[in-house]
The first five atom37 places (N, CA, C, CB, O) and aatype in JSON, in Angstrom:
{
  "aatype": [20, 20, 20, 20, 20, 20, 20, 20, 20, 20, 20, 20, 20, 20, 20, 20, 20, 20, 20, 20, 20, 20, 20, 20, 20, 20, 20, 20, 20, 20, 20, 20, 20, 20, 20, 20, 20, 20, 20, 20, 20, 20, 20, 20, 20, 20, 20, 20, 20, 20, 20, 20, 20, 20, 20, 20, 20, 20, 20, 20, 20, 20, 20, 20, 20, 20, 20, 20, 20, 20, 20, 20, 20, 20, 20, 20, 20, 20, 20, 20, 20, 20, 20, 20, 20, 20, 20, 20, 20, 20, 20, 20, 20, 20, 20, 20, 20, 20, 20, 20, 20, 20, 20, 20, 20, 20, 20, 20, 20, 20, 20, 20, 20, 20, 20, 20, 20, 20, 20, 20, 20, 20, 20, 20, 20, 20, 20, 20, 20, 20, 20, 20, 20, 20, 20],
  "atom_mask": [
    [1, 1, 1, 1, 1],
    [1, 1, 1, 1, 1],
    [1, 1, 1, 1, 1],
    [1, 1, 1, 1, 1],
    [1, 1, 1, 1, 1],
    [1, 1, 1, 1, 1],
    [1, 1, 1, 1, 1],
    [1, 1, 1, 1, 1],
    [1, 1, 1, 1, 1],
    [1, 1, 1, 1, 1],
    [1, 1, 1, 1, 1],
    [1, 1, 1, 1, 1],
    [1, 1, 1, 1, 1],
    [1, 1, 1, 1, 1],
    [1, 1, 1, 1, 1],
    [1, 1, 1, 1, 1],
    [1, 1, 1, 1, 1],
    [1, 1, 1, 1, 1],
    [1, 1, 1, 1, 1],
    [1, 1, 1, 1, 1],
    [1, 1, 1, 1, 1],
    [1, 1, 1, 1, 1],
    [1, 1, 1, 1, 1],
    [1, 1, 1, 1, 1],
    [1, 1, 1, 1, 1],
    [1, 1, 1, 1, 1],
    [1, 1, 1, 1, 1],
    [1, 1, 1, 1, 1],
    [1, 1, 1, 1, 1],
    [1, 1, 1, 1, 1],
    [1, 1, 1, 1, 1],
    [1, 1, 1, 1, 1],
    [1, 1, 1, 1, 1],
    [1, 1, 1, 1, 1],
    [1, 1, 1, 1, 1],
    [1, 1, 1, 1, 1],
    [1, 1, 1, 1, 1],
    [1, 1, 1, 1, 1],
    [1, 1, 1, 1, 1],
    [1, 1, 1, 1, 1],
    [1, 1, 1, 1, 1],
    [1, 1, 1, 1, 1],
    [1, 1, 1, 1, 1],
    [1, 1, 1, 1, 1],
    [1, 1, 1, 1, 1],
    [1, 1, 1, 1, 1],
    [1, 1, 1, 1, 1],
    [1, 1, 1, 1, 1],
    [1, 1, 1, 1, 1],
    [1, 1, 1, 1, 1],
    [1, 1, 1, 1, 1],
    [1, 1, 1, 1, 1],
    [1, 1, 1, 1, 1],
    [1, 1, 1, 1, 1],
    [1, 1, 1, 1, 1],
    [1, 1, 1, 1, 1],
    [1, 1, 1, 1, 1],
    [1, 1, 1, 1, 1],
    [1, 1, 1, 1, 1],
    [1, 1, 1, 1, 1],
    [1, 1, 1, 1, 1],
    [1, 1, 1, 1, 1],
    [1, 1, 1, 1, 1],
    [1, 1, 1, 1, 1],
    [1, 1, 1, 1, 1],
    [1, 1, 1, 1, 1],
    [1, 1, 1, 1, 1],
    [1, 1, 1, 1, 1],
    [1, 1, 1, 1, 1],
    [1, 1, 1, 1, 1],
    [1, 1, 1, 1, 1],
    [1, 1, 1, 1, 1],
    [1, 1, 1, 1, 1],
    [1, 1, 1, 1, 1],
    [1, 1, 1, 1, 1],
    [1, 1, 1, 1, 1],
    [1, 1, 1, 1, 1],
    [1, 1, 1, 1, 1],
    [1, 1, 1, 1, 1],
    [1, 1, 1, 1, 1],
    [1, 1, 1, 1, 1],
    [1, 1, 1, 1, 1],
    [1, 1, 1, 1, 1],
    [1, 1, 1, 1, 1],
    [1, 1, 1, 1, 1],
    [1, 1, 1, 1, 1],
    [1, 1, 1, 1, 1],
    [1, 1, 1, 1, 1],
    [1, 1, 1, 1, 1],
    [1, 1, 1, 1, 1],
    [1, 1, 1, 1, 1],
    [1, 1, 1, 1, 1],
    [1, 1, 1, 1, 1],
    [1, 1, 1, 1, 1],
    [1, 1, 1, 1, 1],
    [1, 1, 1, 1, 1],
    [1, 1, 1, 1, 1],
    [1, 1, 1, 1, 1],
    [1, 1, 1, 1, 1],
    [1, 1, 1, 1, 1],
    [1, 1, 1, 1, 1],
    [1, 1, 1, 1, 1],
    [1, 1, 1, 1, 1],
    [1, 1, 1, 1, 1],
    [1, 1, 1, 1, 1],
    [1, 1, 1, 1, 1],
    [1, 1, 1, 1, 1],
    [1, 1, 1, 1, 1],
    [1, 1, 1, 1, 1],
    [1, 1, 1, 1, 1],
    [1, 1, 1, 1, 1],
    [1, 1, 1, 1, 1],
    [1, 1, 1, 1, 1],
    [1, 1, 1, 1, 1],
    [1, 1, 1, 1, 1],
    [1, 1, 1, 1, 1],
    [1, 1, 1, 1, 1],
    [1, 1, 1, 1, 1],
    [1, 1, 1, 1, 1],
    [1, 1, 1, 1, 1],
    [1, 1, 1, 1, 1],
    [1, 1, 1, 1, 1],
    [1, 1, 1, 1, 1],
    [1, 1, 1, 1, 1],
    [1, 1, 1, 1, 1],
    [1, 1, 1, 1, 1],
    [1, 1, 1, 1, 1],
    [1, 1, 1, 1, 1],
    [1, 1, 1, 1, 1],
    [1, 1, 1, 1, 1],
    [1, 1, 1, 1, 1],
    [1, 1, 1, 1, 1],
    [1, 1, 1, 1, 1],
    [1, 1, 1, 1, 1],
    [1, 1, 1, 1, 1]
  ],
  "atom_positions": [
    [[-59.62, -33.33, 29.31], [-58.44, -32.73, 29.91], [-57.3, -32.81, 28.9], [-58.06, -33.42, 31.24], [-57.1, -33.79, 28.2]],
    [[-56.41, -31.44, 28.88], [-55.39, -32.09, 27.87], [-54.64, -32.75, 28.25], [-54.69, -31.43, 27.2], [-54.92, -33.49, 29.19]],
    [[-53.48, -32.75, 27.72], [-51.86, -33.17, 27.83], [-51.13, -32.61, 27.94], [-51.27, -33.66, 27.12], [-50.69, -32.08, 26.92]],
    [[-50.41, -32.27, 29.45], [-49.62, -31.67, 29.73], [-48.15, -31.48, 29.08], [-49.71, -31.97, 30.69], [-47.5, -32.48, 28.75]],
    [[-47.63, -30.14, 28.88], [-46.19, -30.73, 27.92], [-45.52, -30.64, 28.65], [-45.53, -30.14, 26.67], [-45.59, -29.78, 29.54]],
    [[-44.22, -31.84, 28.49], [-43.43, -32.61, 28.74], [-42.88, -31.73, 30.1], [-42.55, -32.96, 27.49], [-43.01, -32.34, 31.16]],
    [[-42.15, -30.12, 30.17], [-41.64, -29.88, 31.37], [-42.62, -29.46, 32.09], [-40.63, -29.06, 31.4], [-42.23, -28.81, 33.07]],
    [[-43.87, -29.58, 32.0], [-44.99, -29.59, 33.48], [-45.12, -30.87, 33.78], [-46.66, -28.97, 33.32], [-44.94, -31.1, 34.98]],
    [[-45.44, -32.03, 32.96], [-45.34, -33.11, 33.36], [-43.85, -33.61, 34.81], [-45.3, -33.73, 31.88], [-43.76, -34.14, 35.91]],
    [[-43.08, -33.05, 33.88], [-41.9, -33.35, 34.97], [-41.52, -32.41, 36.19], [-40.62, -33.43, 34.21], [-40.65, -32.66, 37.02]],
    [[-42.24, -31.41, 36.15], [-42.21, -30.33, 37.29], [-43.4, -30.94, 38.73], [-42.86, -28.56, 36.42], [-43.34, -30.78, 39.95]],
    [[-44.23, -31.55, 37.98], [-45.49, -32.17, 38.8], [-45.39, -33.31, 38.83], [-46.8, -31.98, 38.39], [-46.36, -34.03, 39.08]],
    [[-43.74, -33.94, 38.49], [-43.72, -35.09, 38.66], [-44.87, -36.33, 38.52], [-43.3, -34.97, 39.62], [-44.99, -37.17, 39.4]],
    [[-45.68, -36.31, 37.29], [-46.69, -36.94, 36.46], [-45.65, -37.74, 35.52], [-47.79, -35.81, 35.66], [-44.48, -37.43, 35.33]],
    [[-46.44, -38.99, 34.89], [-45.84, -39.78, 33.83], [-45.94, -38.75, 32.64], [-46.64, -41.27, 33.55], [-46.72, -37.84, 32.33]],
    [[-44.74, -39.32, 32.09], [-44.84, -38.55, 30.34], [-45.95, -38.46, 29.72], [-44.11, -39.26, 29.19], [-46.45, -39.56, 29.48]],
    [[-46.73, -37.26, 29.24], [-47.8, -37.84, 28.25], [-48.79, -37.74, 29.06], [-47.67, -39.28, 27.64], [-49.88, -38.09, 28.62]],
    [[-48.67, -37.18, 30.61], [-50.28, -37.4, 31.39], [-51.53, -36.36, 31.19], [-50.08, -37.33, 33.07], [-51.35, -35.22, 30.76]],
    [[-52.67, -36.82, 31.52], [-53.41, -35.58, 31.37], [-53.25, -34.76, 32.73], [-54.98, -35.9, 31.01], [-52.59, -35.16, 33.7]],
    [[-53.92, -33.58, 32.67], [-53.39, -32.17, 33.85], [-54.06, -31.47, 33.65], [-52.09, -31.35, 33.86], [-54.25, -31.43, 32.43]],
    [[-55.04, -30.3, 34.52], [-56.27, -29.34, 34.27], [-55.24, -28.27, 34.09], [-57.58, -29.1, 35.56], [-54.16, -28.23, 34.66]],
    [[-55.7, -27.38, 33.22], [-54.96, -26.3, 32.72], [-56.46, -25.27, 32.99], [-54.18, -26.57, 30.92], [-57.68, -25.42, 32.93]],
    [[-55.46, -24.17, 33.32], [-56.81, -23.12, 34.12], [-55.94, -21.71, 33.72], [-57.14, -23.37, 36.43], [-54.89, -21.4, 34.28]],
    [[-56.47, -21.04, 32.8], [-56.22, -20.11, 31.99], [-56.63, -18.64, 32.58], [-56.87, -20.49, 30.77], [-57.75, -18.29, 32.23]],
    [[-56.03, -17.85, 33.3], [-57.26, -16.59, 34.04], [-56.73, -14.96, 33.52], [-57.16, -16.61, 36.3], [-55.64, -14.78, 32.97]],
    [[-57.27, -14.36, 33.68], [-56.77, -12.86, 33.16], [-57.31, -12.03, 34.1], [-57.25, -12.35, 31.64], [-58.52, -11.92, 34.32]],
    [[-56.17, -11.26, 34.82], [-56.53, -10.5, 36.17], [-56.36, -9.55, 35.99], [-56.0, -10.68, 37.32], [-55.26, -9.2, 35.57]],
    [[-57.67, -8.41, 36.28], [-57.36, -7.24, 36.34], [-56.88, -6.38, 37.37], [-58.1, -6.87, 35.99], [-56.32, -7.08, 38.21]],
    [[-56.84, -4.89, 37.75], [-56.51, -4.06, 38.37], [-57.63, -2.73, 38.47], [-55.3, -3.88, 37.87], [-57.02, -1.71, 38.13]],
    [[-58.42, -2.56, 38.68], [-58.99, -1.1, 38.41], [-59.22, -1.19, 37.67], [-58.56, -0.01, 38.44], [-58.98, -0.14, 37.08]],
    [[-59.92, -2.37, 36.63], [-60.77, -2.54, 35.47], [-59.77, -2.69, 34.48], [-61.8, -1.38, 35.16], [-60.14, -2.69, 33.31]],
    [[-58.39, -2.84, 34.78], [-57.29, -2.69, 33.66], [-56.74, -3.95, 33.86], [-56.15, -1.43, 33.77], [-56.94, -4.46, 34.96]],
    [[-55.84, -4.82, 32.69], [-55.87, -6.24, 32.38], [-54.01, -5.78, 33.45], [-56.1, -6.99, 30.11], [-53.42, -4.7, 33.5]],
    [[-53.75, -6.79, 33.92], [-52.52, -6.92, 35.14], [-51.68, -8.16, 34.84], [-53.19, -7.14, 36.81], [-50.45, -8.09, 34.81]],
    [[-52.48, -9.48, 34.57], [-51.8, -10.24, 34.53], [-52.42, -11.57, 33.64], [-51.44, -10.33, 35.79], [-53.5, -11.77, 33.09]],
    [[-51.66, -12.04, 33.72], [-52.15, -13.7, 32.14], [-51.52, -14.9, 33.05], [-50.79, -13.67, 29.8], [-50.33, -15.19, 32.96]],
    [[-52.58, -15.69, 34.06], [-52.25, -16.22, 34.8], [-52.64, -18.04, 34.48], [-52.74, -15.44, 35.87], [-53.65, -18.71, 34.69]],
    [[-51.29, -18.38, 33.87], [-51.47, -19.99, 33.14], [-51.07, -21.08, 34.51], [-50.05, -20.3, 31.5], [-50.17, -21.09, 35.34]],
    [[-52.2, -21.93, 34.24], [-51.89, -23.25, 35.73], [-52.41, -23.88, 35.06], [-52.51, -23.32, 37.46], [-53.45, -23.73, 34.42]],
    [[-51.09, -25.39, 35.22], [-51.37, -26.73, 35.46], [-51.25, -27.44, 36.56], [-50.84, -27.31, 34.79], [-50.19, -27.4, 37.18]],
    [[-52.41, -28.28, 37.05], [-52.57, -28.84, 37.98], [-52.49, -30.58, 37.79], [-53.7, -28.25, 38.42], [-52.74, -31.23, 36.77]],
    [[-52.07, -31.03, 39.08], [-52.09, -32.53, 38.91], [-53.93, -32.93, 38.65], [-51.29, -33.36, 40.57], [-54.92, -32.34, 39.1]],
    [[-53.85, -33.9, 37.94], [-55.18, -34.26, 38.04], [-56.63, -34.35, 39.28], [-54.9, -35.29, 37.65], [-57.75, -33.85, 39.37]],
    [[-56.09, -34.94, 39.79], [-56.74, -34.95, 41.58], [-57.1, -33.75, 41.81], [-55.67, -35.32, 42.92], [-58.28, -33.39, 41.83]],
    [[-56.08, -32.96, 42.02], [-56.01, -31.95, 42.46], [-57.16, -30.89, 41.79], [-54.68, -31.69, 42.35], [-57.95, -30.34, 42.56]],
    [[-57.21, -30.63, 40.39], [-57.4, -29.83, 39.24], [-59.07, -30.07, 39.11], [-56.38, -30.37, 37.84], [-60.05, -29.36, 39.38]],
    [[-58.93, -31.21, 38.66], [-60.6, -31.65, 38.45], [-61.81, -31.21, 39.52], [-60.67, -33.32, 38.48], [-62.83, -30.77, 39.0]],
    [[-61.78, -31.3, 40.81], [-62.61, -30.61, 42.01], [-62.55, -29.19, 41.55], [-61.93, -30.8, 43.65], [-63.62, -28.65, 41.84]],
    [[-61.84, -28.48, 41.03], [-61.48, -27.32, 40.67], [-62.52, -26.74, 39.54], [-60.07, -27.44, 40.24], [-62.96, -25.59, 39.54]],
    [[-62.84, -27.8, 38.55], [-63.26, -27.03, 37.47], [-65.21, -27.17, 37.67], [-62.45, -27.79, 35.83], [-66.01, -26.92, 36.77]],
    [[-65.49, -27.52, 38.78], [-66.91, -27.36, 39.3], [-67.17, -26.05, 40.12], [-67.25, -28.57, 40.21], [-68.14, -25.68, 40.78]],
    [[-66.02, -25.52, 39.86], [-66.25, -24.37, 41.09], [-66.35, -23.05, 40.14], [-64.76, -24.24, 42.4], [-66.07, -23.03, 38.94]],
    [[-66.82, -21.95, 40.95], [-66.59, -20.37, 40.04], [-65.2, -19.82, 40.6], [-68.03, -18.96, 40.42], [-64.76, -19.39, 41.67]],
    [[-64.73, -20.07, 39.27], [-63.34, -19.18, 40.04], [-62.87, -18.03, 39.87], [-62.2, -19.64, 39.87], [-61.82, -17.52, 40.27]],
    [[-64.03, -17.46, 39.0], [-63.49, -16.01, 39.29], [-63.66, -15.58, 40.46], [-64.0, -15.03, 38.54], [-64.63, -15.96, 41.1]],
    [[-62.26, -14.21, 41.25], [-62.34, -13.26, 41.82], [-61.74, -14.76, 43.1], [-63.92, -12.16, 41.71], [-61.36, -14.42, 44.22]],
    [[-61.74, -16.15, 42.76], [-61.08, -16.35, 44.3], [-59.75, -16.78, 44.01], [-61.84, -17.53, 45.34], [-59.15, -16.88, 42.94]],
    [[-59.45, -16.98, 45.06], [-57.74, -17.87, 45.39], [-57.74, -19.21, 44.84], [-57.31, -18.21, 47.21], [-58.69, -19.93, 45.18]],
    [[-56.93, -19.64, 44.12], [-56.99, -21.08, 43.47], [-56.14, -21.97, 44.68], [-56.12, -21.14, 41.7], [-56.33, -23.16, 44.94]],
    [[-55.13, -21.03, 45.35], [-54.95, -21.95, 46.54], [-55.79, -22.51, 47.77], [-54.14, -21.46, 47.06], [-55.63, -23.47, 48.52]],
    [[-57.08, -21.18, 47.63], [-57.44, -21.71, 49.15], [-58.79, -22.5, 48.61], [-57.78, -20.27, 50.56], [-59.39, -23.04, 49.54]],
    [[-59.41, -22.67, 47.31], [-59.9, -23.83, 46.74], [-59.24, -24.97, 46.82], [-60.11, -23.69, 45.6], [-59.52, -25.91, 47.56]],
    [[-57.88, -24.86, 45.67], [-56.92, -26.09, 46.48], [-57.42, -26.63, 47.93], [-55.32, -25.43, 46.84], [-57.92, -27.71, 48.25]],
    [[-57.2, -25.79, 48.46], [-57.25, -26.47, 50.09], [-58.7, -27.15, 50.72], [-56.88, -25.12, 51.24], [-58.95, -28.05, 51.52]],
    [[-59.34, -26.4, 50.08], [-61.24, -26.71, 50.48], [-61.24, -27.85, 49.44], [-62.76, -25.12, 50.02], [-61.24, -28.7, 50.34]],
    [[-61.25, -28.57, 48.38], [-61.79, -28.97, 47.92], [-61.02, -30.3, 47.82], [-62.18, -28.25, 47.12], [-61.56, -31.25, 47.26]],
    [[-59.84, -30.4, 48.32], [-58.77, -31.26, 48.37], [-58.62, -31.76, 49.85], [-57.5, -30.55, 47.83], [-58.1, -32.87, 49.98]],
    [[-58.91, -31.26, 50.71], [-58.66, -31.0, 52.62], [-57.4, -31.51, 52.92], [-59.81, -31.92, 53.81], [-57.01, -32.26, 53.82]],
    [[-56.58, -30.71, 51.55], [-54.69, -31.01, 52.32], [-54.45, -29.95, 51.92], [-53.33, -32.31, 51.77], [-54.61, -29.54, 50.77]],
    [[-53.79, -29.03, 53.37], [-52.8, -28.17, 53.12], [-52.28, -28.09, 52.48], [-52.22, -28.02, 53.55], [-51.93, -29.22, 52.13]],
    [[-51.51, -26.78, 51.47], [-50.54, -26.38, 50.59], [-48.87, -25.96, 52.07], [-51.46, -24.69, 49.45], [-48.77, -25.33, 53.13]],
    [[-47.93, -26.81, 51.16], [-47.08, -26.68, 51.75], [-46.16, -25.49, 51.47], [-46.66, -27.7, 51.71], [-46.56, -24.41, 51.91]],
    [[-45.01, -25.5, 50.84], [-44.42, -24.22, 50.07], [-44.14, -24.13, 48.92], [-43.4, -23.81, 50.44], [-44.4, -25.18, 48.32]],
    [[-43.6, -23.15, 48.14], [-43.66, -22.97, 46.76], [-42.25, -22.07, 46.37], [-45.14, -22.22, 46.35], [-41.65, -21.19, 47.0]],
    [[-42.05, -22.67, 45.1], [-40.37, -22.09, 44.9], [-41.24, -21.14, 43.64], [-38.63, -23.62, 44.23], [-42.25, -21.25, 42.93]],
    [[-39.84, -19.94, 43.98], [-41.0, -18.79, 42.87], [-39.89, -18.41, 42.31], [-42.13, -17.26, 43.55], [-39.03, -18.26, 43.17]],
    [[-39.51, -18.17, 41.22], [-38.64, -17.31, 40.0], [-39.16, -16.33, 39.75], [-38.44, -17.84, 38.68], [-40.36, -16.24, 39.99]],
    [[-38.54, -15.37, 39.24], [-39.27, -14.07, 38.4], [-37.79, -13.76, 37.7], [-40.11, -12.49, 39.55], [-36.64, -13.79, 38.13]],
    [[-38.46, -13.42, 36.24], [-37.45, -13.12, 35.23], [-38.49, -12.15, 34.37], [-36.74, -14.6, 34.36], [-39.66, -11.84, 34.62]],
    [[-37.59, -11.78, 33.23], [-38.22, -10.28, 32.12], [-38.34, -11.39, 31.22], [-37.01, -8.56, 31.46], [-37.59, -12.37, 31.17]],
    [[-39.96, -10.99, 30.08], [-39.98, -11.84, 29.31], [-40.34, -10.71, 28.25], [-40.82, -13.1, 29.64], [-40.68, -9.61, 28.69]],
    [[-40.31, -10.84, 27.3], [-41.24, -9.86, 26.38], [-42.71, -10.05, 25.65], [-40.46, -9.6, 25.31], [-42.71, -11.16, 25.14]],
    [[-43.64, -9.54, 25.48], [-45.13, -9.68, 25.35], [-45.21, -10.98, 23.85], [-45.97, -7.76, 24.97], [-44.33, -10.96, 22.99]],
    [[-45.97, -11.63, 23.82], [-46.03, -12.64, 22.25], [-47.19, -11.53, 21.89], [-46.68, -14.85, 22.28], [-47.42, -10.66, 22.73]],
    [[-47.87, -11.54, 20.71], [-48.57, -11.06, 20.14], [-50.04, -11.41, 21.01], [-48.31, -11.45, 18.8], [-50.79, -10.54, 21.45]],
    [[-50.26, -13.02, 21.16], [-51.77, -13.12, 21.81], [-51.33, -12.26, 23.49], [-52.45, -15.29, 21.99], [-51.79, -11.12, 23.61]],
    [[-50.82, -12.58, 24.2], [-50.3, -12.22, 25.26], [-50.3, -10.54, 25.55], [-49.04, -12.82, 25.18], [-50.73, -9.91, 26.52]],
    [[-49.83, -10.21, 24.65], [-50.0, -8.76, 24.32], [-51.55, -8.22, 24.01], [-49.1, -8.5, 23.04], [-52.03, -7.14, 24.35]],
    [[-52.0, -9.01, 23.46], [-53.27, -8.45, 22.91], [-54.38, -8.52, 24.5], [-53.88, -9.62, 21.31], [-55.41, -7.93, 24.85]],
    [[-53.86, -9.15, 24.87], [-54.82, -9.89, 26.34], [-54.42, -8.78, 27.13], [-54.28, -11.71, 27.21], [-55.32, -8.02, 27.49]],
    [[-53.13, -8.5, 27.5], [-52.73, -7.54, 28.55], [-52.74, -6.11, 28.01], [-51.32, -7.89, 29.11], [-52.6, -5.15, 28.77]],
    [[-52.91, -5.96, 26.69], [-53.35, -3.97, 26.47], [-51.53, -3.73, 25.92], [-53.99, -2.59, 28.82], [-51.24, -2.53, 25.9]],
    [[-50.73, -4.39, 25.64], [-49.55, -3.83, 25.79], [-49.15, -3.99, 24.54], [-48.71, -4.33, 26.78], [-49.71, -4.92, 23.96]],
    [[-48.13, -3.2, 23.74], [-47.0, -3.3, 22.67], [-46.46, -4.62, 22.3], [-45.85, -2.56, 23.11], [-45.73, -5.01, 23.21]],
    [[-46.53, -5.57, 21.19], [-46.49, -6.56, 21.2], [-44.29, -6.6, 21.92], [-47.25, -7.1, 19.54], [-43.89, -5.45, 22.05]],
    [[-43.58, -7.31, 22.15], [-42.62, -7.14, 22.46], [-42.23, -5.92, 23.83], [-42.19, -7.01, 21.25], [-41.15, -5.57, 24.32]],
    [[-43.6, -5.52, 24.13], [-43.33, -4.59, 25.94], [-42.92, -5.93, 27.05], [-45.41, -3.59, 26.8], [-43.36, -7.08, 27.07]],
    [[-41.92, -5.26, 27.92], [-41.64, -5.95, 29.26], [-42.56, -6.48, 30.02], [-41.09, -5.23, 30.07], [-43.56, -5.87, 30.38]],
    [[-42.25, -7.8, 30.37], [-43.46, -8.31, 31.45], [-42.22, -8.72, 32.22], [-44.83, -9.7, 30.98], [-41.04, -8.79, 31.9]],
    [[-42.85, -8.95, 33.31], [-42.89, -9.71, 34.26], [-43.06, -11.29, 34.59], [-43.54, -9.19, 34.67], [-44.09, -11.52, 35.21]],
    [[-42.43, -12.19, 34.36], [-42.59, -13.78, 34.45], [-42.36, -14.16, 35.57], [-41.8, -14.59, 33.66], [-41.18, -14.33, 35.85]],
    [[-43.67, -14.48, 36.85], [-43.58, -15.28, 37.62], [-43.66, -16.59, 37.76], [-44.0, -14.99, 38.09], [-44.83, -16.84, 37.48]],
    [[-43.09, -17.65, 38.05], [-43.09, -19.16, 37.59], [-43.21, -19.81, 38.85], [-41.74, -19.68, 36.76], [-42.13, -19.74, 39.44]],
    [[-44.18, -20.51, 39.61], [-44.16, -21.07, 40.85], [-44.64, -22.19, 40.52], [-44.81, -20.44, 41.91], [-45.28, -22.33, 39.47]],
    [[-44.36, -23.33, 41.52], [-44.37, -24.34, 42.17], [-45.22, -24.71, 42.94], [-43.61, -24.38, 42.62], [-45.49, -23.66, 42.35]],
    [[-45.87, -25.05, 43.57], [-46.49, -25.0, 44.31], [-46.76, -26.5, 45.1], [-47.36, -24.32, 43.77], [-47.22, -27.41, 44.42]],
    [[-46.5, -26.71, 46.4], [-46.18, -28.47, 46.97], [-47.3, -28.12, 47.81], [-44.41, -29.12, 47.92], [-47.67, -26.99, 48.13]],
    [[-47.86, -29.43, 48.19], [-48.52, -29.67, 48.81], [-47.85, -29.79, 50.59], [-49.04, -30.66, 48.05], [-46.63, -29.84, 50.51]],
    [[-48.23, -29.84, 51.8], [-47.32, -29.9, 53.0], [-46.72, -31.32, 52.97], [-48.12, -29.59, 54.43], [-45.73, -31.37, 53.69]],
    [[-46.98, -32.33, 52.45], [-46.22, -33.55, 52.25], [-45.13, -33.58, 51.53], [-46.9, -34.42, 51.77], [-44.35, -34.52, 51.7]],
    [[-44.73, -32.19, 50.2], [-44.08, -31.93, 49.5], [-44.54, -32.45, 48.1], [-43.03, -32.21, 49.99], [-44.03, -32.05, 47.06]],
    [[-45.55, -33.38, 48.15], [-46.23, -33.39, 46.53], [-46.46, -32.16, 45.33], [-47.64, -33.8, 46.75], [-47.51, -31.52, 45.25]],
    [[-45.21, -31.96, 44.35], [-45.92, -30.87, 43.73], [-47.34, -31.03, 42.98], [-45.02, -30.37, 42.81], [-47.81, -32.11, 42.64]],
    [[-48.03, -29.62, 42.75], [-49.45, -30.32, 42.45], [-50.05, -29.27, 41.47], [-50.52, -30.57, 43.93], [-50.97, -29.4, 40.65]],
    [[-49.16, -28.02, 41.81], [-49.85, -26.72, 40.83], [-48.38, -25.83, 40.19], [-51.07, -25.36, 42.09], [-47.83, -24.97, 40.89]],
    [[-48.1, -26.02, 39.42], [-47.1, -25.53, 37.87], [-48.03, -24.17, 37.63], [-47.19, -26.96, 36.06], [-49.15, -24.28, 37.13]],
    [[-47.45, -22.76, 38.06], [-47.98, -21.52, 36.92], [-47.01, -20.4, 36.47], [-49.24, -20.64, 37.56], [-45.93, -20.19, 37.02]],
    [[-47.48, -19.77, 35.49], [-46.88, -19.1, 34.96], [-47.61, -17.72, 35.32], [-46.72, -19.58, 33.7], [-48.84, -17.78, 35.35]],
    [[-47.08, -16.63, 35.56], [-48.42, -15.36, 35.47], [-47.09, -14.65, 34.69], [-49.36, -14.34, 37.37], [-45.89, -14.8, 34.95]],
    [[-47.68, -13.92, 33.76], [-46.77, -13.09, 32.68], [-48.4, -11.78, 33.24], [-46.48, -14.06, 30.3], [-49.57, -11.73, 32.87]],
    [[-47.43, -10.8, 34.41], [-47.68, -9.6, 34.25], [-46.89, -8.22, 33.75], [-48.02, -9.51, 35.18], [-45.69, -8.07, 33.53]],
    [[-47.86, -7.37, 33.66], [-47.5, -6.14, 32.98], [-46.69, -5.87, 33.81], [-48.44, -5.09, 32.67], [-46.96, -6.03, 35.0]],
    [[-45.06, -5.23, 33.23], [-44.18, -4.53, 34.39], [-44.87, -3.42, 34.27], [-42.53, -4.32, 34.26], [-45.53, -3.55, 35.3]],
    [[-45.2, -2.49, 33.85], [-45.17, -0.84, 33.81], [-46.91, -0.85, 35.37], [-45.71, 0.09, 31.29], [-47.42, 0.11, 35.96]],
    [[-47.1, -1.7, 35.42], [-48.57, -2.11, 36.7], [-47.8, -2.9, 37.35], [-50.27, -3.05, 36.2], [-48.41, -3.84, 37.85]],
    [[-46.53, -2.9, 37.57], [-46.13, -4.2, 39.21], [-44.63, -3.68, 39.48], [-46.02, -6.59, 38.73], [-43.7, -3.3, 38.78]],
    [[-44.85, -3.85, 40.68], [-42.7, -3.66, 41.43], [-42.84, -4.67, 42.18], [-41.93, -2.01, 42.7], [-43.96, -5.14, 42.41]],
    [[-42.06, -5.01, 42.52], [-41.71, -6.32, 43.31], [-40.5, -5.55, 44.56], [-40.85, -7.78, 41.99], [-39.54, -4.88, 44.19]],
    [[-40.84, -5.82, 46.09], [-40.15, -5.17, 47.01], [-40.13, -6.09, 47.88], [-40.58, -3.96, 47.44], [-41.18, -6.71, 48.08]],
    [[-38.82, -6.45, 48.71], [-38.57, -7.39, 49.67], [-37.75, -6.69, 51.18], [-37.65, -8.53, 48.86], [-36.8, -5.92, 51.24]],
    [[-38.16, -7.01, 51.74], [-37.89, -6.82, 52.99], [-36.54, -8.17, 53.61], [-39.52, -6.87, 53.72], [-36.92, -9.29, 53.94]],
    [[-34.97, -7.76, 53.68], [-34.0, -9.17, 53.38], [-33.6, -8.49, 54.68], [-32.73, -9.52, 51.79], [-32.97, -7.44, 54.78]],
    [[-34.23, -9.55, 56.01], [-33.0, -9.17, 57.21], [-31.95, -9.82, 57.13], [-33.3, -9.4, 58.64], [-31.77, -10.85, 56.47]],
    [[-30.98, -9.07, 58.02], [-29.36, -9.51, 58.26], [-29.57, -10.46, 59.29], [-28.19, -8.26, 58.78], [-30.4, -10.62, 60.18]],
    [[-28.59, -11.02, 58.89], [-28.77, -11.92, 61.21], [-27.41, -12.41, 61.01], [-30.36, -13.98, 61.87], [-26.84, -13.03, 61.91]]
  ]
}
């Protein structure tokens, strides 16, 4: 397992320097590359994980089967990042084209965080639309 760097360590509230399963995935769309989906997981958590096939499922609802604790909630950011060269090469895009940076959190229902990811998708393949009632 590696070594988590320093701001996942402290996002998953782990000691400095801990090890953490890192789970690397590339999602397509209609046979076309969508997204570059990077997770670190707390150890516990992570390791049940890497016995399993994970392509094509939910890493949360493994989380949940393989762990038997609910996922609680998750704080999500999204900001514009621009493509790196490997990143680019993975997603089909212009090295320096617009992505999409989603960054979540992910707590367990006790509030333990447990899963740190990053997904850097293609903007020109995603919109993001919210539904904000008044009250």
């Amino acid at each position: 397992m590696p070594h988590a760097p320093p701001a996942i360590t402290q996002r998953l509230g782990l000691p400095e320097h801990s090890e953490a399963v890192y789970i690397e995935r590339l999602r397509s769309l209609d046979a076309d590359p969508l997204s570059l989906d990077s997770t670190w997981l707390a150890p516990d958590i992570g390791r049940p994980l890497l016995d399993r096939h994970l392509a094509g499922r939910d890493l949360f609802a493994l989380i949940e089967e393989t762990s038997g604790t609910r996922l609680g909630s998750a704080e999500v950011t999204v900001h514009a990042v621009t493509a790196d060269p490997d990143t680019a090469r993975l997603l089909g895009v212009a090295e320096g084209a617009a992505l999409f940076t989603i960054d979540r959190l992910t707590r367990l229902a006790d509030g333990r965080p447990v899963d740190a990811e990053s997904l850097r998708v293609r903007a020109d393949r995603f919109a993001l639309r919210a539904v904000l009632p008044r009250d």
